[in-house]
C-alpha positions in Angstrom: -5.9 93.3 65.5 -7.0 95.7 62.6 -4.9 94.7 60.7 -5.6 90.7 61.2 -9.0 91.7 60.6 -8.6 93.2 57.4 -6.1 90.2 56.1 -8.6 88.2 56.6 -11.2 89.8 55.1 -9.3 90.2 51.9 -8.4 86.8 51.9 -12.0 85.8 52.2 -12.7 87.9 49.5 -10.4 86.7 47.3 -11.2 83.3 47.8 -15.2 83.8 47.2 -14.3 85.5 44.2 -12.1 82.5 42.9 -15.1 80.3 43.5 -17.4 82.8 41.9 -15.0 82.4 39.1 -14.4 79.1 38.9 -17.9 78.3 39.2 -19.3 80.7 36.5 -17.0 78.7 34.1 -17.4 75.0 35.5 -20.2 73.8 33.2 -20.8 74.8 29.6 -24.5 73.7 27.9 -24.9 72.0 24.4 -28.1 71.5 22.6 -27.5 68.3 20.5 -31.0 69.0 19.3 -30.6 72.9 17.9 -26.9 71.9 16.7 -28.6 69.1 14.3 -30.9 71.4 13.1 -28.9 73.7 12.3 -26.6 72.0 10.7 -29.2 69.7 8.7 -27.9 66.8 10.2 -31.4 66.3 12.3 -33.0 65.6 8.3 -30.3 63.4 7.0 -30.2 61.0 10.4 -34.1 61.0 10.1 -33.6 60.2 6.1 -31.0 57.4 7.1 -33.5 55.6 9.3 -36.5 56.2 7.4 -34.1 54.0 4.5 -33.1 51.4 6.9 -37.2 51.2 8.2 -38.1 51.1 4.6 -35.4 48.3 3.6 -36.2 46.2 7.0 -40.2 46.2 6.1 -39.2 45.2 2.7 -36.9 42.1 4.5 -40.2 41.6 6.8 -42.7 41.3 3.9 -40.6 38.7 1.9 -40.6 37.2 5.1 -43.8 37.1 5.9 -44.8 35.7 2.0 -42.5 33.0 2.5 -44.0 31.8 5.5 -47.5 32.5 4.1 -46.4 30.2 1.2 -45.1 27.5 3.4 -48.5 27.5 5.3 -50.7 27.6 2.0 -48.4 24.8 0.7 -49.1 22.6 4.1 -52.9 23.2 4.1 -53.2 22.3 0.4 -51.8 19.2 1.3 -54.9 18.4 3.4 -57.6 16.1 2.5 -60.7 15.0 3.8 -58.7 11.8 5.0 -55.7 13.4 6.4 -55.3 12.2 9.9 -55.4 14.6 12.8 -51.7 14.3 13.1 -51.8 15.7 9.9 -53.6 18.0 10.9 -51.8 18.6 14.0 -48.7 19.3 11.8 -50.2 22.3 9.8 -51.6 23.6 13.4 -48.0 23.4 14.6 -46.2 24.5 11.1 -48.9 27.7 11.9 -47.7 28.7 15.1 -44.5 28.4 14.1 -45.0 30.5 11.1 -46.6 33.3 13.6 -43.7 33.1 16.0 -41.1 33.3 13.8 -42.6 36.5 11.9 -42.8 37.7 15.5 -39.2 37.3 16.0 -38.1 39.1 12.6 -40.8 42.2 13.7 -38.8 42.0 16.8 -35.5 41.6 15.3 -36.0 44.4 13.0 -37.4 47.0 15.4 -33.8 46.0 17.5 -32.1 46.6 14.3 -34.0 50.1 14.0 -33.2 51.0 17.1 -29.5 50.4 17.4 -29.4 52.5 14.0 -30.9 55.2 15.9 -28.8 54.9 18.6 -25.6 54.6 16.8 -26.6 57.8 14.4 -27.1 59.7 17.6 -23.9 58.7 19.3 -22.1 59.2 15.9 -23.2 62.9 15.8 -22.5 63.3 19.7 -19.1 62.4 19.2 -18.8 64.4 16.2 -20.1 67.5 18.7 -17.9 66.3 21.9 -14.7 66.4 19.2 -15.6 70.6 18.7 -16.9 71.3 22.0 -14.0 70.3 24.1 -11.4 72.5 22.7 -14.1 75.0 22.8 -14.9 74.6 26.2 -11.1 74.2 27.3 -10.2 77.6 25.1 -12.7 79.6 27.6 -11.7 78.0 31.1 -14.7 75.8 31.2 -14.4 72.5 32.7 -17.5 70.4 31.8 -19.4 70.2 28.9 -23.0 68.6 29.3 -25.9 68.6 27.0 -29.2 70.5 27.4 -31.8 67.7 27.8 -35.6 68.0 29.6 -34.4 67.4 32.9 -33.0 70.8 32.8 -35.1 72.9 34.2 -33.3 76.4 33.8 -29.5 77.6 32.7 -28.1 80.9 32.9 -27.9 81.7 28.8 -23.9 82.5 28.9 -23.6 79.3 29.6 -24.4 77.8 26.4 -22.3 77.2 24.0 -24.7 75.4 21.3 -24.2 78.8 19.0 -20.3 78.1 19.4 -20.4 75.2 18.3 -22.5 75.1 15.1 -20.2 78.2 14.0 -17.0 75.9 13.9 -18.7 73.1 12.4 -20.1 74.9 9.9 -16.3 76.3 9.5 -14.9 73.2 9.6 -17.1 71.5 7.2 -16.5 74.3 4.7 
């Protein structure tokens, strides 16, 4: 019976230990944020979109004069005897004027967001492409990024320091 006792204790032992170990390695930590820093990247993705802001304001303006033109052009056209369809038609050519601008503003803030987006999943990628062999190299199964919903993490865990190191190595 002793010696039932001990095999199982061992066993138990054993076991907690493998899930001690197994867990301790599961999850690895990446700071998308620190790693752009770092690397600079944070100041060219912000120069790239401060560009395309620049370029889509530009696009927006020209806009905007054209329409104002169209409108200036319309009520010029007016006279004391226009008729009130006439009239009318500048109200409407107006409105039309003000929705379309709305609809490039809105067009170009889509535009300037999917830049961001796209920037951001460009450089994720970039850091998934280093961070997996990294993270299979040490035994650790998942890889996830540090964000605000985490609350706390255990510092071995991250591997943010890791990462910059090979691609600054790998960009030199």
């Amino acid at each position: 019976m002793k010696t039932i006792k001990i095999i199982f204790l061992s066993a138990l032992l054993i076991s907690i230990s493998a899930c001690d170990s197994l867990n301790s390695n599961a999850i690895a930590l990446v700071d998308l944020d620190a790693v752009a820093k770092a690397l600079g990247r944070d100041e060219v993705m912000k120069q790239e979109i401060a560009e395309s802001e620049q370029q889509l304001q530009q696009q927006l303006t020209a806009i905007a004069g054209e329409l104002q033109n169209k409108v200036k052009q319309e009520q010029a056209s007016l006279t004391e005897k226009s008729s009130d369809e006439d009239k009318q038609r500048v109200q409407q050519l107006i409105v039309q004027a003000q929705q379309q601008l709305r609809n490039e503003q809105l067009a170009a803030q889509q535009k300037s967001n999917q830049l961001k987006a796209d920037l951001i999943n460009k450089f994720r990628d970039e850091v998934k492409a280093i961070a997996e062999p990294l993270a299979k190299a040490s035994g650790v199964q998942m890889v996830k990024v540090i964000r605000d919903d985490v609350l706390w993490f255990d510092a071995e865990a991250d591997m943010t320091d890791e990462v910059i190191a090979k691609m600054r190595s790998d960009k030199n």
